[in-house]
C-alpha positions in Angstrom: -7.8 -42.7 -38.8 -10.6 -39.7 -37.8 -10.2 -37.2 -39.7 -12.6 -33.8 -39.7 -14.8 -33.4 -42.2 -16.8 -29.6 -43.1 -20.1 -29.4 -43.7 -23.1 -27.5 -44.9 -26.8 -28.3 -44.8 -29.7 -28.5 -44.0 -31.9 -29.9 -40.4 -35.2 -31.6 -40.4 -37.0 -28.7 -39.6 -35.7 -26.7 -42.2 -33.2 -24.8 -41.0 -29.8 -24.2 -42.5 -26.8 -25.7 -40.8 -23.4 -26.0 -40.9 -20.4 -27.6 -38.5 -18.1 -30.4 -38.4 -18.1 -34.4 -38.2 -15.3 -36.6 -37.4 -14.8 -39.9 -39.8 -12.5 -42.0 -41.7 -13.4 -41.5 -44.6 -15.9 -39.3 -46.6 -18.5 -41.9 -47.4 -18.6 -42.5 -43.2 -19.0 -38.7 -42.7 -22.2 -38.6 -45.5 -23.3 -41.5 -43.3 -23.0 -39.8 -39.6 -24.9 -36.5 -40.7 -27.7 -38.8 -42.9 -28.0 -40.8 -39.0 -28.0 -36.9 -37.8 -31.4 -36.3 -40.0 -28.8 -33.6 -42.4 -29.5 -33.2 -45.6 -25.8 -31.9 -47.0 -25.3 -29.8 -49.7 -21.7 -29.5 -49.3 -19.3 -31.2 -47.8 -15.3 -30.6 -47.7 -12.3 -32.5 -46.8 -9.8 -31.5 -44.1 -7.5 -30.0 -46.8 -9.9 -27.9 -48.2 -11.3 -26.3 -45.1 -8.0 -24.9 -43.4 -7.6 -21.2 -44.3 -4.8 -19.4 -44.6 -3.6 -19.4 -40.8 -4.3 -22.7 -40.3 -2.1 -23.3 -42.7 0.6 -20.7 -41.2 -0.1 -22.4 -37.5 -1.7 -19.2 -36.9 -4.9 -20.4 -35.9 -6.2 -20.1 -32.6 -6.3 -23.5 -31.2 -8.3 -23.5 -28.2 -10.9 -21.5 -26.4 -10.0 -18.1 -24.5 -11.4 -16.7 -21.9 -13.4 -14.1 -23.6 -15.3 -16.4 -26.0 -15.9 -19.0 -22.8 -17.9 -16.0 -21.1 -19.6 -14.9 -24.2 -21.2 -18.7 -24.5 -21.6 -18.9 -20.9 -23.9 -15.5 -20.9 -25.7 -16.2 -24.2 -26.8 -20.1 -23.0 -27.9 -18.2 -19.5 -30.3 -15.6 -21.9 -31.4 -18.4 -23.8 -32.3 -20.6 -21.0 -33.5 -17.9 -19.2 -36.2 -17.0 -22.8 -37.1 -20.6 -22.7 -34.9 -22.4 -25.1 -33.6 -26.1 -24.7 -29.7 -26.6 -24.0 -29.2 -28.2 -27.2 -31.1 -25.9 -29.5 -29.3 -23.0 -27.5 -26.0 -24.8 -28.8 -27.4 -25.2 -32.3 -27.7 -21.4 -32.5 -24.9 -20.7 -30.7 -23.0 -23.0 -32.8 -24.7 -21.9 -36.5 -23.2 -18.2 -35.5 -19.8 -19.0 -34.5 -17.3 -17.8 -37.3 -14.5 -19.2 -34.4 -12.7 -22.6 -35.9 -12.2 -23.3 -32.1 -15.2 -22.5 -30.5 -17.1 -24.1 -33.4 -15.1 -27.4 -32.7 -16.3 -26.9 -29.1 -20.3 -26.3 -29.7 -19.9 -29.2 -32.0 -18.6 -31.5 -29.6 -21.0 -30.6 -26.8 -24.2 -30.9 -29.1 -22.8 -34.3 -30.6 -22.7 -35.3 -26.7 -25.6 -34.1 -26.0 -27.4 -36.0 -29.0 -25.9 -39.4 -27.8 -27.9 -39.0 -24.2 -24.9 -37.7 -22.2 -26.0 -34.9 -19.7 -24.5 -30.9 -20.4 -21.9 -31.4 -17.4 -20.6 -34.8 -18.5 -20.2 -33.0 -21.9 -18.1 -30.3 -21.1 -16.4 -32.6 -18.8 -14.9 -33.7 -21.9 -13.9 -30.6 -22.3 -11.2 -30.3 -19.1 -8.8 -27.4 -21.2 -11.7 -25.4 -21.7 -14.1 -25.9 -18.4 -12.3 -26.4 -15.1 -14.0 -28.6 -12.1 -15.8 -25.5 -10.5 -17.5 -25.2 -14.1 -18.0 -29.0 -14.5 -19.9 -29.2 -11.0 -21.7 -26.1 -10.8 -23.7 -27.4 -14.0 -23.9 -30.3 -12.5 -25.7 -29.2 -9.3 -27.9 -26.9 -11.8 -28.9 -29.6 -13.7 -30.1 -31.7 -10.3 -32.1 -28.7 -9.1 -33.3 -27.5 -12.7 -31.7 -24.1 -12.2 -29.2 -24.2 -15.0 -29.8 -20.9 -15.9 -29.2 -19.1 -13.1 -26.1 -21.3 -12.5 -25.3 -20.4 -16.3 -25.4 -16.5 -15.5 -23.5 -16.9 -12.1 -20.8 -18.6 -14.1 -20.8 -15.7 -16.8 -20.6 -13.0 -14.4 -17.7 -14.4 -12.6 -15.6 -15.5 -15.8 -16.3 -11.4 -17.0 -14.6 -10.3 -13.6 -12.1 -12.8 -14.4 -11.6 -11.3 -17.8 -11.4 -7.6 -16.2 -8.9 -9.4 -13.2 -6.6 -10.4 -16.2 -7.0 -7.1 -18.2 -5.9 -5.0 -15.3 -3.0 -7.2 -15.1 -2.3 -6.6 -18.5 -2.6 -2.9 -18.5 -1.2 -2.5 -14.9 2.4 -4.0 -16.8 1.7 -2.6 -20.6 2.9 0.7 -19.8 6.2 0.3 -18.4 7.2 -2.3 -20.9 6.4 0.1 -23.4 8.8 2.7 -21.8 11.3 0.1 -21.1 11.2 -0.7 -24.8 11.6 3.1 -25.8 14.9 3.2 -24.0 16.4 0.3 -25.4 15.3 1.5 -28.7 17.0 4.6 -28.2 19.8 3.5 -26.5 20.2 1.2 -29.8 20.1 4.1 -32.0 22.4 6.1 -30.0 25.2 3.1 -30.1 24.3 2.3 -33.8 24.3 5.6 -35.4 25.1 8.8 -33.2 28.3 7.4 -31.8 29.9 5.7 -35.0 29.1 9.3 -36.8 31.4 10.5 -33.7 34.1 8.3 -34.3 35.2 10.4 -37.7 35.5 13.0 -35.0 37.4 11.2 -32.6 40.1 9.2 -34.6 42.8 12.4 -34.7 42.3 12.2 -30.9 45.1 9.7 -29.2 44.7 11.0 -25.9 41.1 10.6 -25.4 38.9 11.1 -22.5 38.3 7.5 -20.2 34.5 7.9 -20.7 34.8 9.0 -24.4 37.1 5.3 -24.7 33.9 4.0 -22.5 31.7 5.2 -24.4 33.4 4.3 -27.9 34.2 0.7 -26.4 30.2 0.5 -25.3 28.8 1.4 -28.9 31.8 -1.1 -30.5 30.6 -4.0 -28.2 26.9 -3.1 -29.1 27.5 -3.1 -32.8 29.4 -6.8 -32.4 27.0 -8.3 -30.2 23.7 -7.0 -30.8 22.4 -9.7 -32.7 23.5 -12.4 -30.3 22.1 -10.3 -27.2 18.8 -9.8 -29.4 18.5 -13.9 -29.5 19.3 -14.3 -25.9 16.4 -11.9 -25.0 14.1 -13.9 -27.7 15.2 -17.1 -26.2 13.9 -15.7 -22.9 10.9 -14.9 -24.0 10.4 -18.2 -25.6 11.2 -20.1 -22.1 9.0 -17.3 -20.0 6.0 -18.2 -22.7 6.9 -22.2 -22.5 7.2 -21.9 -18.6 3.3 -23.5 -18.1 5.0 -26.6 -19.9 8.0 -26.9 -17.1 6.2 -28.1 -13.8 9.9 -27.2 -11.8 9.9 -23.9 -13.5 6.8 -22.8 -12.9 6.8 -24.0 -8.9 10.4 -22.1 -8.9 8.3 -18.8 -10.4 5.1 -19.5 -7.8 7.9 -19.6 -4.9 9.6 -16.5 -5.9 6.5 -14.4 -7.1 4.5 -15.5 -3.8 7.3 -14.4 -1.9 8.7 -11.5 -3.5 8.5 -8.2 -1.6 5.4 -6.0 -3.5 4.9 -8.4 -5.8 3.6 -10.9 -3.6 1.0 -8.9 -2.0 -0.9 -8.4 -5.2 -0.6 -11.8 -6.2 -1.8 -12.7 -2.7 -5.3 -10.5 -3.4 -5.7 -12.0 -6.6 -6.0 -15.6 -5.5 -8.4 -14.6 -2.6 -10.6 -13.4 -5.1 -10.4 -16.3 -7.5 -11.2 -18.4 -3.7 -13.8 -16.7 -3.0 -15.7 -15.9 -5.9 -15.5 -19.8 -6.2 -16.3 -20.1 -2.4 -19.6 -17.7 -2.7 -20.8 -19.8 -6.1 -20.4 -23.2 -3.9 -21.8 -22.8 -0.9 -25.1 -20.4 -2.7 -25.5 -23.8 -4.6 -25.9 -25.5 -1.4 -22.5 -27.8 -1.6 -20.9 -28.9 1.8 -18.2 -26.2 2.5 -15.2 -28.6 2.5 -16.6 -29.9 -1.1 -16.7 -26.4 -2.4 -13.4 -25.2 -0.5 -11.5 -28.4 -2.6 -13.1 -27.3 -5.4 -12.7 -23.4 -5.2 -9.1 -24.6 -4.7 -8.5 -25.8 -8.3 -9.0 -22.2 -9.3 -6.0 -20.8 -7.5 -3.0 -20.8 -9.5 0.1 -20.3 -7.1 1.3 -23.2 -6.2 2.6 -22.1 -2.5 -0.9 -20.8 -1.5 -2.3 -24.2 -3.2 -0.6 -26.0 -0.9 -1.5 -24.0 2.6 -5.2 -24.8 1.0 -4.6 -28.6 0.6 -3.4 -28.6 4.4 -6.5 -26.6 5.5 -8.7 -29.2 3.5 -7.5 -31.1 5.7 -7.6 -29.6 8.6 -11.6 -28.6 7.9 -12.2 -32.3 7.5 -10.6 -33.2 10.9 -13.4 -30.9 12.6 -11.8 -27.5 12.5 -13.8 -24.3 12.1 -13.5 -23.1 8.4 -12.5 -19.5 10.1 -9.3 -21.2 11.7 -8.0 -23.2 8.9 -8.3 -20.5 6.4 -6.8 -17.8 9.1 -3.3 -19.9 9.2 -3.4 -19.2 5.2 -1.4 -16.4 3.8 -4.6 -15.4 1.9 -6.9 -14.4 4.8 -5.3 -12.1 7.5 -7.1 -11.6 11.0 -9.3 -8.5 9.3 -11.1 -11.5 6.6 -10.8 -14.3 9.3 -12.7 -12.7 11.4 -15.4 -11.6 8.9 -15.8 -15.9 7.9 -16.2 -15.9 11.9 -19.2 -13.8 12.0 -20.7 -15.8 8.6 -20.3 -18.8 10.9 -21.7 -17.9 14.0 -24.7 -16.3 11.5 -24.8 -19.6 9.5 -24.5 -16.9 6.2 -21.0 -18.1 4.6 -22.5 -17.3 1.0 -22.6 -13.7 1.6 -19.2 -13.4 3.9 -17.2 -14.7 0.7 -19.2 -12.4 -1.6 -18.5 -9.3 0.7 -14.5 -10.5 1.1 -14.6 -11.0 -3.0 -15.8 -7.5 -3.1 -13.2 -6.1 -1.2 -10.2 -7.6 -2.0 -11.4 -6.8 -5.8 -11.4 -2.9 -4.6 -7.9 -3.3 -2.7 -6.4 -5.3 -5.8 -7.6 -2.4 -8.1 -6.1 0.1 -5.4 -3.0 -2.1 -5.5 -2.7 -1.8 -9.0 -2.8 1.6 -9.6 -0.4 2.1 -6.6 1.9 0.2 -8.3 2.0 1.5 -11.9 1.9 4.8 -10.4 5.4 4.1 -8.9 7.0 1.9 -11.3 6.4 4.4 -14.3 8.4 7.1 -12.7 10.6 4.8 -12.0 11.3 3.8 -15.3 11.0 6.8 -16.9 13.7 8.6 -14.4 16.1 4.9 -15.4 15.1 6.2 -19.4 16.4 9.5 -18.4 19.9 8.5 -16.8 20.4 5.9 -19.3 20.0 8.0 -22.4 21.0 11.5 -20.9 24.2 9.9 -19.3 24.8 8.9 -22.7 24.0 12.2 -24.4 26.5 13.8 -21.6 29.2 12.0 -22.1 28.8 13.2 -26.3 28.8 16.2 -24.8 31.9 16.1 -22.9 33.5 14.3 -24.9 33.0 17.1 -27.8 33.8 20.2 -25.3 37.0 17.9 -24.4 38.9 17.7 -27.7 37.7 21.3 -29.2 38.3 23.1 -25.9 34.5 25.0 -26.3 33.2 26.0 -23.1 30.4 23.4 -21.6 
């Protein structure tokens, strides 16, 4: 049985170097780095290397998005200085505090050591690189223009990265009002009513929203809990979702569909298309090779599908401008615009320009949207919680007869 093995040493030039090697057994793991020209000065069990969130199943276990383009751009500036692939991955690897991205420098320089080529080695790697990164290196290693393939493929995983902060910040915001209100609802039910009650009890003929209200805060106080774990189970399923293939197609039908929400999902698949499209077809690949592999980028399944048809269609003889114009993701205004790259025989730059704009449209989009689903929520904070605080109110004014 492999097991993972922690080491620290020394190369045969000199330098200081540390990593992992997979073996059975220690004695096989001395033996691997010895046939790796390593002089070890330490080596350490799997046991003994796991830290304390490793232990806790804290630790990350696979490469994000963040540390793929911070690779991608440092092996572009160190081809770009000079620098061999595998001493680039050396260095890249030696400065890598990461457990997971260490584990995936590792493995790519072992490959490389054993002869394999740099795009058969991260083809190993298919939850970390996805085809358009796999072939892409592949093409630069046939034309000896890895670099610039390398910084083309950091500059679009960084808009990536900025696509999925917007995202993130374009749906922060209102969850963090939403949870305000809940929170104070909570604390309204939980402790401002029950202080009421005292108030209330000498009261048999009560008001019918006072008895709401009392009856609301009662049912709270029963049932939080158990409402609290339906909402955590929720969230558990929403995170597991990826895992469920019938889920997740049920989500992709609704979300490509849904009024609003559709639109912007809509722009941000175009620009995962194209950006893919434009880094294809500047590499010189045939454009119904880089349309079925700008495909595997796109993650609604609906719009997947119109693409699989137009692969189709494109390899029957139609005009790329036609298929793609009977796709949801390029209206007349963009099908027109891969007409004129056509006629011109300039696709590469069409896709860059329609990229470009539908990256300004989805960051109009964006703030359109936050801008009116804050006041939205904010105005559902306010009738929630002042609704509440009025019916205190009445309720008060009703059984001491003060003027309100």
């Amino acid at each position: 049985m492999q097991q993972r093995f922690h080491y620290t040493g020394f190369d045969a030039a000199g330098s200081s170097v540390n990593g992992t090697v997979d073996a059975a057994s220690l004695p096989q793991a001395r033996a691997e780095l010895r046939e790796r020209d390593i002089l070890v000065s330490e080596i350490r069990p799997p046991t003994e290397t796991q830290d304390w969130r490793d232990s806790l199943g804290l630790g990350q276990s696979r490469v994000g998005l963040a540390q793929l383009e911070i690779i991608t751009a440092e092996l572009a500036l160190l081809l770009e200085n000079g620098v061999r692939i595998d001493r680039g991955l050396e260095i890249l690897r030696r400065g890598s505090s990461d457990p997971a991205t260490h584990r995936l420098l590792d493995g790519l320089l072992q490959s490389l050591k054993q002869g394999n080529q740099l795009s058969v080695a991260v083809a190993e790697w298919p939850q970390v690189f996805d085809p358009l990164y796999v072939n892409l290196l592949s093409l630069g290693e046939a034309s000896g223009r890895l670099a610039a393939v390398f910084r083309r493929l950091a500059d679009d995983l960084g808009f990536r990265r900025d696509l999925r902060r917007k995202v993130v910040t374009a749906v922060t915001y209102p969850l963090v009002i939403l949870t305000v209100c809940v929170i104070s609802l909570l604390f309204i039910f939980n402790f401002v009513v029950p202080n009421l009650a005292s108030l209330f009890a000498g009261y048999p003929d009560l008001p019918w929203y006072t008895q709401a209200l009392m009856g609301v805060s009662a049912f709270m106080q029963r049932y939080q809990l158990f409402l609290g774990g339906i909402i955590v189970a929720m969230a558990v399923v929403i995170s597991y979702l990826p895992r469920w293939p019938a889920m997740q197609l049920a989500w992709h039908e609704f979300a490509a569909n849904a009024p609003g929400l559709g639109g912007g999902i809509t722009m941000v698949e175009r620009i995962r298309l194209t950006g893919g499209m434009a880094m294809m077809l500047e590499a010189g690949v045939p454009v119904d090779r880089a349309l079925q592999l700008a495909s595997s980028s796109v993650k609604s399944a609906p719009i997947r599908r119109e693409l699989v048809v137009a692969l189709m269609r494109l390899r029957q003889g139609e005009s790329i401008s036609m298929v793609l114009r009977k796709t949801r993701l390029f209206p007349d205004f963009y099908a027109s615009l891969l007409e004129v790259g056509e006629e011109s025989g300039a696709l590469a730059p069409v896709f860059v320009e329609i990229a470009r704009r539908s990256r300004q449209g989805f960051a109009e989009w964006t703030q359109r949207f936050t801008s009116l689903l804050e006041p939205a929520l904010i105005l559902f904070m306010g009738i929630m919680v002042g609704a509440v605080v009025v019916v205190i109110m009445l309720s008060i004014t009703a059984i001491t007869g003060a003027a309100f």
